[in-house]
Every structure is written in C-alpha cells, then in structure tokens.
C-alpha positions as CSV (number, residue, x, y, z in Angstrom):
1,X,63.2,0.0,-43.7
2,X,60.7,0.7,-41.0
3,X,60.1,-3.0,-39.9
4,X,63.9,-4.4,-40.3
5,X,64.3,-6.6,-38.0
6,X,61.1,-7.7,-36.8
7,X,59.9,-11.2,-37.6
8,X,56.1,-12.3,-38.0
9,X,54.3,-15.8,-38.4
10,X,51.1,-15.8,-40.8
11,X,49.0,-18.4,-40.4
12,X,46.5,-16.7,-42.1
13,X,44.6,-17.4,-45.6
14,X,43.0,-15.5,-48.6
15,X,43.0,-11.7,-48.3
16,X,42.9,-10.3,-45.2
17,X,45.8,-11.5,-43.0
18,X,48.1,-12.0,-46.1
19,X,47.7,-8.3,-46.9
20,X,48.3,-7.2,-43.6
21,X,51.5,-9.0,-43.5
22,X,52.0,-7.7,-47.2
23,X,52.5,-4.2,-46.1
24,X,55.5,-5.5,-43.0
25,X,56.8,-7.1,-45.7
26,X,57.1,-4.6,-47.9
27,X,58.4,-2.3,-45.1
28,X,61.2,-5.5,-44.3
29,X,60.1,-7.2,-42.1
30,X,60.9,-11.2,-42.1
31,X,57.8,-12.9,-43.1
32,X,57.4,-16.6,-42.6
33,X,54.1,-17.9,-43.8
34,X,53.1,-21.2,-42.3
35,X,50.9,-23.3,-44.8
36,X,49.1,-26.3,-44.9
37,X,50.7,-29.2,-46.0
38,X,48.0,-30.4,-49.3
39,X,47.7,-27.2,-51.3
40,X,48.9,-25.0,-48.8
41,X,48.0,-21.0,-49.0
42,X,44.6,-21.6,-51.5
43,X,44.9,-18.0,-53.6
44,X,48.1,-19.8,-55.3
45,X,45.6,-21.3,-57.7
46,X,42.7,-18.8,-57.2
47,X,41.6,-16.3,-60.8
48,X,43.8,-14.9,-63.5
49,X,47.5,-16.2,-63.9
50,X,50.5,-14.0,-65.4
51,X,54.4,-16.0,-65.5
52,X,53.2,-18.5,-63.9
53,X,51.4,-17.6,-60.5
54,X,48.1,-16.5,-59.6
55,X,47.8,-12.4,-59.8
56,X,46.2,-12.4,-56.5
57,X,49.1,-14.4,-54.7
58,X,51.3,-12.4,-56.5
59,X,50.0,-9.5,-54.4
60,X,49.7,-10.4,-51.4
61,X,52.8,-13.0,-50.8
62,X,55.7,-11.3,-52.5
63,X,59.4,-11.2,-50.5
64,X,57.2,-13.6,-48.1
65,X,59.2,-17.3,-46.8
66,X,56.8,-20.4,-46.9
67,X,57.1,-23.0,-44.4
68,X,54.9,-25.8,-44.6
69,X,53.6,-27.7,-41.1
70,X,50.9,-30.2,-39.9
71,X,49.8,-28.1,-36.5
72,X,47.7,-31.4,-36.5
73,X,50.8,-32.8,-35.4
74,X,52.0,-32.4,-32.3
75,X,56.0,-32.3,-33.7
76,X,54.9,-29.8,-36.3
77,X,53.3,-27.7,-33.0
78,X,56.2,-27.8,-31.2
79,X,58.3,-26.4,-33.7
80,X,56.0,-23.8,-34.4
81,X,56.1,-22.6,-30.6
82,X,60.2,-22.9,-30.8
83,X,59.7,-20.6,-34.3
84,X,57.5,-18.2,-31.9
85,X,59.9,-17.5,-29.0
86,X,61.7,-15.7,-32.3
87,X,58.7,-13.7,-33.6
88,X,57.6,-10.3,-32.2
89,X,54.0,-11.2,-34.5
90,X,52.0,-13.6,-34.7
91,X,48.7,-13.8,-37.5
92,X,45.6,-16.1,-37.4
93,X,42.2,-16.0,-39.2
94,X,41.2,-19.0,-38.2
95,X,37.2,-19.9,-36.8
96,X,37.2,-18.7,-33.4
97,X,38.5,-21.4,-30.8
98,X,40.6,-23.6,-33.4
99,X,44.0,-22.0,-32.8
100,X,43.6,-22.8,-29.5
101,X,42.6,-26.1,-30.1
102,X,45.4,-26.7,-32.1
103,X,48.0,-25.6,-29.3
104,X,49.0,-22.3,-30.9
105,X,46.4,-19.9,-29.8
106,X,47.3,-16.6,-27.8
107,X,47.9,-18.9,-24.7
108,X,50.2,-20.8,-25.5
109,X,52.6,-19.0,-27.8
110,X,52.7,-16.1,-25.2
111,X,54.0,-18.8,-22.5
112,X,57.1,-19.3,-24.6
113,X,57.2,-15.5,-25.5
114,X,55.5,-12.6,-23.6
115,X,56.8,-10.3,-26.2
116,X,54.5,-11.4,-28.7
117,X,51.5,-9.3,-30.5
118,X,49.2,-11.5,-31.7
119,X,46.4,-10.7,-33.6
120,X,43.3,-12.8,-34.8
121,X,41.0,-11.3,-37.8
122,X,37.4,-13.1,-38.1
123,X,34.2,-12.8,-39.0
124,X,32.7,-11.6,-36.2
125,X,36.1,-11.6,-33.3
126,X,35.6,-13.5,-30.0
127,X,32.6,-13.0,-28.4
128,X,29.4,-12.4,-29.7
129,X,26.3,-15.1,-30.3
130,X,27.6,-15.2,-34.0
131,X,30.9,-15.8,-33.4
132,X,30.5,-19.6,-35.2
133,X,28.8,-18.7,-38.1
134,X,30.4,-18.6,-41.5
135,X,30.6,-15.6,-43.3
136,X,33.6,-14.0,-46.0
137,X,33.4,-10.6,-47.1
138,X,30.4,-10.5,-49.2
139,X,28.0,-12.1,-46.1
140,X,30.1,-9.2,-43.7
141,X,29.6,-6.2,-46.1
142,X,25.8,-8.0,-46.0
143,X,25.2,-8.3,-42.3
144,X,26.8,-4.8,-41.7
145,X,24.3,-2.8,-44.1
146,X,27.0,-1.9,-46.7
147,X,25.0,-4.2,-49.3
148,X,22.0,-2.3,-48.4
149,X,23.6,1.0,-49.7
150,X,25.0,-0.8,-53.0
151,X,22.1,-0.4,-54.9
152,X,22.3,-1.0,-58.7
153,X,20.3,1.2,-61.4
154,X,17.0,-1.4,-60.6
155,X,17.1,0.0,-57.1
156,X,17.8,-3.3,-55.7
157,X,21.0,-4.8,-54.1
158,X,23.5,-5.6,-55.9
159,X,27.0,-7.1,-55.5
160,X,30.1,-4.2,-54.0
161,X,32.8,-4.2,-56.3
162,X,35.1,-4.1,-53.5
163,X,36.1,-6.1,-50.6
164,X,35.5,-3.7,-48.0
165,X,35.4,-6.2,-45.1
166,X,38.3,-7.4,-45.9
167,X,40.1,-5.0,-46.3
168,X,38.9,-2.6,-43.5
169,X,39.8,-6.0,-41.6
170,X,42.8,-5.9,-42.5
171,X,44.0,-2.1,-42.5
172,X,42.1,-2.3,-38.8
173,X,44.5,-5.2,-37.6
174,X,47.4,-3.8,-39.2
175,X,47.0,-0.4,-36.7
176,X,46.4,-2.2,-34.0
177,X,49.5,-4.6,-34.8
178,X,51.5,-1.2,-35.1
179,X,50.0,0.6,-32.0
180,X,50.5,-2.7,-29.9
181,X,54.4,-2.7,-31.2
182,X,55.0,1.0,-29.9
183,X,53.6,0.6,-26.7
184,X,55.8,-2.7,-26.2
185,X,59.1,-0.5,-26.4
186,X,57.4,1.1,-23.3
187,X,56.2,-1.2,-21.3
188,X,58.5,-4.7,-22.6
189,X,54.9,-6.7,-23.0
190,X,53.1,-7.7,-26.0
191,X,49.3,-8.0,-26.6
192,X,46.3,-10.2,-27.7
193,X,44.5,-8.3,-30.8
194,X,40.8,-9.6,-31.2
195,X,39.6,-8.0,-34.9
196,X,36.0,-8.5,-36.1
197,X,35.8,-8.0,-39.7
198,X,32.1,-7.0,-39.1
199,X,33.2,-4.4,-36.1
200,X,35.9,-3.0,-38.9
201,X,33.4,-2.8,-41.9
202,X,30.9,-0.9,-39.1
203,X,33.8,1.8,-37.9
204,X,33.9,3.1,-41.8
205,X,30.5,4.3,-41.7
206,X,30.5,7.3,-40.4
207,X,30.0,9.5,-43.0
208,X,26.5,7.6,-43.5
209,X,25.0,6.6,-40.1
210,X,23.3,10.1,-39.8
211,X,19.8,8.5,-40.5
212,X,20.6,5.7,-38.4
213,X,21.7,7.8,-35.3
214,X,20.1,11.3,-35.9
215,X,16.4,9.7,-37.4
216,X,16.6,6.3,-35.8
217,X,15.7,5.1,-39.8
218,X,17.1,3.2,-42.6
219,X,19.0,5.8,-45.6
220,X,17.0,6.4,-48.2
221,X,19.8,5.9,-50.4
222,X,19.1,7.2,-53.4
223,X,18.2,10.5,-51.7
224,X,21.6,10.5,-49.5
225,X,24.6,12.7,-50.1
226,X,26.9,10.0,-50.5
227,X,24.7,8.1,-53.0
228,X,23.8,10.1,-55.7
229,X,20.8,12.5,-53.6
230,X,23.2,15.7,-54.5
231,X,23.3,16.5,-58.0
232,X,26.9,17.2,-57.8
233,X,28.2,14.1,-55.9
234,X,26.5,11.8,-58.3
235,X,27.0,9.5,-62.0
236,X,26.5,10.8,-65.3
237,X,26.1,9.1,-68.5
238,X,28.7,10.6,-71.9
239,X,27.5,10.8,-75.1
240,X,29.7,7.4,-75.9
241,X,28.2,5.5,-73.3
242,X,30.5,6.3,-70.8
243,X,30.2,8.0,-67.9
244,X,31.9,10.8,-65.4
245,X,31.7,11.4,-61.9
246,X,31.0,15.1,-60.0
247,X,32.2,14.4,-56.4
248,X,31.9,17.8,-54.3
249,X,28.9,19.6,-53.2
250,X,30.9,22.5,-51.8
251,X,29.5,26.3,-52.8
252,X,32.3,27.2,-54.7
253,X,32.4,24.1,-57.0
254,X,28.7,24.2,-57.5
255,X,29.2,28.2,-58.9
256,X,31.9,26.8,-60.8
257,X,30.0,24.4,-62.5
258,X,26.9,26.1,-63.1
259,X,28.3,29.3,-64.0
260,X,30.2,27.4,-66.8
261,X,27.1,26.1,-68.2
262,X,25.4,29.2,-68.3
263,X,22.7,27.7,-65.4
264,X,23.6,30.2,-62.1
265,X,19.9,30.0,-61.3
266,X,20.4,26.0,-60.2
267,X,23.0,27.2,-57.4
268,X,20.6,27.7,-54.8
269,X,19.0,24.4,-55.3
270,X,22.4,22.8,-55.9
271,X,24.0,24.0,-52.8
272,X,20.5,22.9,-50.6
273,X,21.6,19.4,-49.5
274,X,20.8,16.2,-50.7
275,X,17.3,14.8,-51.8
276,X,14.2,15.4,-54.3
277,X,15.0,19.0,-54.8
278,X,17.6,18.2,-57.0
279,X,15.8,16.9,-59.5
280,X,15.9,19.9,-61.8
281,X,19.7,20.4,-61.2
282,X,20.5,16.3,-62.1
283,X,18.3,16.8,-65.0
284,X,20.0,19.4,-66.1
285,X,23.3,18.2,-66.0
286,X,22.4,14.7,-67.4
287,X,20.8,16.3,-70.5
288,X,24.3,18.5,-71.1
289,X,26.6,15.7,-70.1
290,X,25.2,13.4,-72.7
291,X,26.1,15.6,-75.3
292,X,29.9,15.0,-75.6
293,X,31.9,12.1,-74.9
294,X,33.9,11.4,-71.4
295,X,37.0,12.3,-72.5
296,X,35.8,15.5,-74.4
297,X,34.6,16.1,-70.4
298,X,37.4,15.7,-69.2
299,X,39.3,18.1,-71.7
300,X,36.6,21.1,-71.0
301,X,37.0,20.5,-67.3
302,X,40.8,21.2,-67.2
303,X,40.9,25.0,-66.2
304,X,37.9,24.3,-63.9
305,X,38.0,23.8,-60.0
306,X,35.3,21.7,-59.4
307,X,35.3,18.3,-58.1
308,X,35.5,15.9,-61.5
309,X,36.3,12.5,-62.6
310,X,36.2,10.4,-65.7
311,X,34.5,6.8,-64.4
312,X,37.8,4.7,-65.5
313,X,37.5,1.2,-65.8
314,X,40.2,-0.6,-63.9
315,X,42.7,-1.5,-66.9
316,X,42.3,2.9,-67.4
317,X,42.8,3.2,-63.8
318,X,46.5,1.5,-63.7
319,X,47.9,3.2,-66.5
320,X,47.2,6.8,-65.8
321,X,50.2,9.0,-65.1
322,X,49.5,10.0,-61.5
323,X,49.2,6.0,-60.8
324,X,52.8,5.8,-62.6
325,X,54.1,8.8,-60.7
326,X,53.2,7.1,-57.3
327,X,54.7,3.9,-58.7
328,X,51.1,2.7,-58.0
329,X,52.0,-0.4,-61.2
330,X,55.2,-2.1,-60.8
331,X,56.4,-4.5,-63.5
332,X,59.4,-6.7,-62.1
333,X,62.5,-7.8,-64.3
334,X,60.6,-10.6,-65.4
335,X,57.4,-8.6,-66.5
336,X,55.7,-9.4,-64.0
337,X,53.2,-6.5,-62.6
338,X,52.3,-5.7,-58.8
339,X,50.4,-3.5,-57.2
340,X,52.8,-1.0,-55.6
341,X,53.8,0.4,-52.0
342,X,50.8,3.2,-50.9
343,X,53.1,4.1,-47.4
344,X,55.2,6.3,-48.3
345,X,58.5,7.5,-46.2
346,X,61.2,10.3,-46.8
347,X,63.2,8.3,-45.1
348,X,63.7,4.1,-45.3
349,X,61.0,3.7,-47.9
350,X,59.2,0.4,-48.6
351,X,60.6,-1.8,-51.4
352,X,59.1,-4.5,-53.1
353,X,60.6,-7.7,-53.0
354,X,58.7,-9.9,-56.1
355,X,60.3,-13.3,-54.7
356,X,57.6,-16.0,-54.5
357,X,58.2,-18.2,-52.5
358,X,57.0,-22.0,-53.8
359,X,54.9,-23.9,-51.1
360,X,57.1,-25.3,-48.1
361,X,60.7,-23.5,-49.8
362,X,61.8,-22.7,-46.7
363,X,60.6,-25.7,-44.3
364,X,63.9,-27.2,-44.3
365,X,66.1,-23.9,-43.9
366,X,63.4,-23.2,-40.2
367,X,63.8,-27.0,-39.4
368,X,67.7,-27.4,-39.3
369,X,67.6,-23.6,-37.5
370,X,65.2,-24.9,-35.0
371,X,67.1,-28.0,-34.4
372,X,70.7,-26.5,-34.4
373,X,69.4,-24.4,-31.0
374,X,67.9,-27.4,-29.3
C-alpha cells in the first residue's frame, strides 16, 4: 500500500486529525495514537453505538495502535521524543502554544529527528489576533460566512448539516502532509505544517466569493447560482412530500428539461443566469414536480440528460447501488459497518483494517521497544 512503511504519531482528538490519519491508515501506514491517560481519545463514547463502540470512533480509528501517556510527565515526554526519532509524522490539534509547552511541539521533536513532517490543525493556525479563542466547526463554518449562506426555508441561518471546517481541515492537512513527504525524498528534510481550519473552510469558496470580490457585497443568497437563484440548480418539493434536486444550469440540460415538459418558451429565461427572472421558470417546475412522487421522478428522468437527483436521506444514500459498487459501506466479519476507502489505486489499493484498538492496548508493546534500544 501506498504508505507501507511510514510511521505517524496522532496526538490529535475528535474529527479532524483522526481522519487525516484515517486515510494513512487505511493506505498502511503504522498509526500510533497517543491518548490521554482518563478517558483517553473522547469520540470513544461520543453518539450512536453499534458491537460495542461508538460509530464515530469506529470511523475514524480503525487498524489504528493506542498508546496511552501523561506528556504532563516528563518520563511520559521523553518517551514520546524516543517514539519520534522513529516517525516520519507527527499530528497535533492542540490550542496554539501548548504542544510546545508540553515539550513536544515542532522544536523539540525535530531536534531528535529532522526528518519529521509535522503538522498542527487549529482553529485559526499560528498567528493571527484570534489565535486563542475557542471555536469547533460550527463557530469556524460561522466566522468564515458559510453559516451565512445556509439559510433555511425562514430565510434565516440555520445549522450546516456538514462539518465542513473540519473536514476541509483535515483533507487541507492531509495534502500538505503528502506534498511535504515528496519533497523530503528530494531534499532529506522534513517540515513544520501550520493549518487553520478557518484558512481551509475560506479556500473552498471559490465558486461563491464573486459578490464579495467582483461587487465588494454580501450574496444575496437566495438569488445566487449555487443557492437556489437558477431554477434549474435548485429544491423541489414531490407530490409525497419528498423532494428532488436539478443541479445544472448548462444550455443543453435546460432544453432537455423544458422541451420534455412541453415549456421551450422558459429556455431563454432558464439559461439567463441566476436571480428574480426565474421566477416564472421555478414556478413552473414546482407546480409540475408536485404532481408525482420522487421516485415516479426519478423513473421519468431515466432516458433524460439533464442534471437530476432524488434528495435521499442518509440511510437512502448508503444503500444505493453505485455506493455498493464503490464499496462506499463496508460491513466487517462481525457486522460491523464502516464508511469505505474514497482513494482509489490500480495498483496497492487501500484496505480497511476494522481492528480497534482499546485505550492504552499498545502502551506496553512501545514501552519495552523503547526501553530495549536504550
């Protein structure tokens, strides 16, 4: 597999980090996950349970070691820094300042190992005048205007459905963990990786910022391409209360459409771009769409190319045959189900590993290891 070989150190916690070092785990590469000694990584007893663990740890610790230390401890330090000479990665997301505090910042593991990539994911990164404030995903998505654009059917804000911050944190760090390793074959030196969840969130925006950089204004969301202000990238109710989804505003798919239902004299205003023209077009396809069900939708829009979904809800989403194909749901031996591998190679291929490790398994198998080399 494409990370054989390589060995990282997570002290990280909750989502970001751990998925990161999810995916070079699931590629092979050695994991060791350093947690605190009371409790230790806090999604092992966060939401839903299935056999025994928490879904969330589940899917984002699998095929992972766990090693428990005190870095409050100076012994517990020390053998963290003799476990980092090994490690070609090292992962924090701690509050800016306390790894070093602690002794195992940047610093001081890349004293006792100049190979190392080391990456920290925060709120905000390392500099900044908000660099100490708290914030998770939610107060992220918030302070970089992606709340603003999630707008519910009251026109106010409403809660995204998706961590974005944390994610784009952690897809962010994981390329610049990646590009770091390939230039160290080069040049033999590793590299300190500062990522700002809030810089992350900001860098997927780009489809969006045209008011902001062409207007110097706010979106008027509801009149924007990407949120609904183009009658054919928008939400539409089903006669059962369900709903479907048109996401393309190309030409072709809007004379596709409109042909079909017998309305070619929309196309022009269909095809104009986004905003209050398209009235007459959305309220023409919300007063045809709710006369047949979502799934009777989805049937007539077979042999059509235009750009259609049927609005899923998640349990729907995980058991339709294209996820199954991509072995997007895998259920281990024991029945136990995991999100699957979305990288994939011809050649060495990811594999999922569903081991979980229990909290500080492995402490005593890194300790003799340590102490058999000093």
């Amino acid at each position: 597999m494409k990370m054989e070989g390589f060995r990282v150190l997570d002290l990280s916690l909750f989502l970001p980090g751990p998925m990161l070092t999810q995916t070079l785990a699931d590629h092979g590469a050695e994991v060791i996950k350093i947690e605190p000694p009371i409790g230790g990584e806090p999604v092992r007893n966060v939401g839903y349970r299935a056999g025994g663990q928490s879904v969330w740890f589940r899917n984002t610790h699998r095929g992972k070691k766990s090693v428990v230390l005190d870095l409050k401890k100076p012994d517990d330090v020390a053998l963290f820094l003799e476990l980092a000479k090994t490690a070609d990665v090292v992962v924090e997301a701690f509050r800016p300042g306390v790894v070093d505090r602690l002794g195992v910042g940047y610093k001081a593991v890349s004293a006792v190992n100049p190979r190392i990539v080391y990456v920290s994911i925060s709120a905000f990164g390392q500099s900044g005048p908000e660099v100490r404030r708290p914030a998770h995903d939610l107060a992220i998505e918030a302070l970089s205007g992606v709340v603003s654009l999630n707008l519910g059917a009251d026109g106010k804000p409403t809660n995204p459905h998706m961590p974005v911050a944390d994610m784009a944190g952690s897809l962010v760090a994981l390329s610049g963990v990646l590009m770091a390793l390939l230039r160290r074959e080069k040049t033999g030196r590793g590299d300190y990786i500062d990522i700002s969840m809030q810089d992350a969130t900001m860098s997927w925006l780009p489809n969006v910022t045209g008011p902001v950089f062409a207007e110097d204004r706010a979106p008027k969301v509801k009149e924007e391409r990407s949120f609904g202000g183009n009658a054919l990238f928008s939400i539409y109710e089903t006669s059962d209360g369900r709903h479907i989804a048109l996401g393309g505003v190309e030409h072709k798919f809007a004379e596709n459409l409109l042909n079909a239902l017998g309305r070619p004299d929309l196309i022009d205003l269909a095809t104009r771009g986004p905003g209050s023209h398209q009235q007459p077009v959305k309220d023409f396809l919300a007063s045809e769409f709710v006369r047949k069900s979502r799934d009777e939708w989805e049937t007539w829009f077979a042999d059509k190319d235009v750009c259609f979904a049927p609005v899923l809800d998640l349990h729907e989403a995980f058991h339709r045959p294209q996820v199954a194909a991509r072995e997007m749901l895998v259920t281990d031996a024991q029945g136990n189900r995991h999100i699957g591998i979305p990288i994939k190679y011809a050649d060495e291929p990811g594999r999922l590993d569903p081991r979980l490790p229990t909290l500080g398994e492995h402490t005593r198998q890194v300790r003799d290891k340590i102490g058999s080399r000093g």
